[in-house]
C-alpha positions in Angstrom: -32.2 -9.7 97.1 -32.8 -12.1 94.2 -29.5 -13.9 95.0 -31.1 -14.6 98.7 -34.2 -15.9 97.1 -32.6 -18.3 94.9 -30.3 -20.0 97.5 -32.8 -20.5 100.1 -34.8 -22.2 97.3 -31.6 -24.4 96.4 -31.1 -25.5 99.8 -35.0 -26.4 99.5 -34.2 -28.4 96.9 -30.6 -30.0 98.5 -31.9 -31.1 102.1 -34.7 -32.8 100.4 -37.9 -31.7 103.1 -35.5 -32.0 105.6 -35.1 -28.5 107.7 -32.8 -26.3 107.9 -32.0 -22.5 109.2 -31.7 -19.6 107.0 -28.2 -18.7 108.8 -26.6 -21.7 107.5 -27.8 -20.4 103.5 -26.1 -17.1 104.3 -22.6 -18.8 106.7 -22.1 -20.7 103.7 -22.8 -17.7 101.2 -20.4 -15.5 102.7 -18.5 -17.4 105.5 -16.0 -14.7 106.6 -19.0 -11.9 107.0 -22.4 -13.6 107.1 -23.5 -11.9 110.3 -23.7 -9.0 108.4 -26.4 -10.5 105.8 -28.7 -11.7 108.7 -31.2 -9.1 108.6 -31.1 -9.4 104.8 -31.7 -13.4 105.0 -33.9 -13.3 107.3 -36.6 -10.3 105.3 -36.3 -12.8 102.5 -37.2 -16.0 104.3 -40.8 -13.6 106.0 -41.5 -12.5 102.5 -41.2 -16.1 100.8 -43.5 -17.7 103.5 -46.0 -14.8 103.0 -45.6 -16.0 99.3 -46.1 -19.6 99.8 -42.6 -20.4 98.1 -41.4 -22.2 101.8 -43.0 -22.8 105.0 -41.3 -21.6 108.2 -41.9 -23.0 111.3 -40.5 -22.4 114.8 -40.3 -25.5 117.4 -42.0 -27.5 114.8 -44.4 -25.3 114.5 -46.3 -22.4 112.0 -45.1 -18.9 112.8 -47.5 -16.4 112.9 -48.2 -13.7 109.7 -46.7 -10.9 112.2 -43.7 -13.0 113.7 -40.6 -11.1 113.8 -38.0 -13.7 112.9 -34.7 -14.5 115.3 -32.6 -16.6 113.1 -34.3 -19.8 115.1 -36.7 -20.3 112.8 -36.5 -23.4 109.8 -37.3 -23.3 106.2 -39.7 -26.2 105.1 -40.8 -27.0 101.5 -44.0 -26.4 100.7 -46.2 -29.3 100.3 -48.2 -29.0 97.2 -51.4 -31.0 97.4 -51.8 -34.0 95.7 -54.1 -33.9 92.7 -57.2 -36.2 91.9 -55.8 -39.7 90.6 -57.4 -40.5 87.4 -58.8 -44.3 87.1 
């Protein structure tokens, strides 16, 4: 879902490295029916992280490649490494 994709990568953008959950992209997506677009949300968010597109952690910390997500989980940025200076 392409339209999952893009909005969690919006709210990366929005909260600014702050964290956030992947049910408040979908409650505010669909706000009368979002418990039915958890599963959906949730498959997008695993496959991004495999991707490196967003981290997700749980407690503050990494989840594992095999984790099978809850909704508990938080979306990070991605920290890109910073390159050699030049001087």
């Amino acid at each position: 879902m392409e339209v999952l994709r893009t909005a969690i990568l919006d709210w990366v953008w929005r909260k600014k490295g702050n964290p956030f959950s992947p049910l408040e992209v979908i409650r505010q997506m669909y706000p009368q029916s979002w418990e039915s677009f958890v599963p959906e949300i949730l498959e997008v968010m695993m496959q991004m992280n495999s991707e490196g597109l967003i981290k997700v952690v749980l407690d503050g910390r990494d989840i594992f490649p095999k984790h099978f997500p809850t909704g508990k989980e938080e979306i990070l940025p991605v920290s890109k490494p910073e390159g050699k200076k030049k001087g």
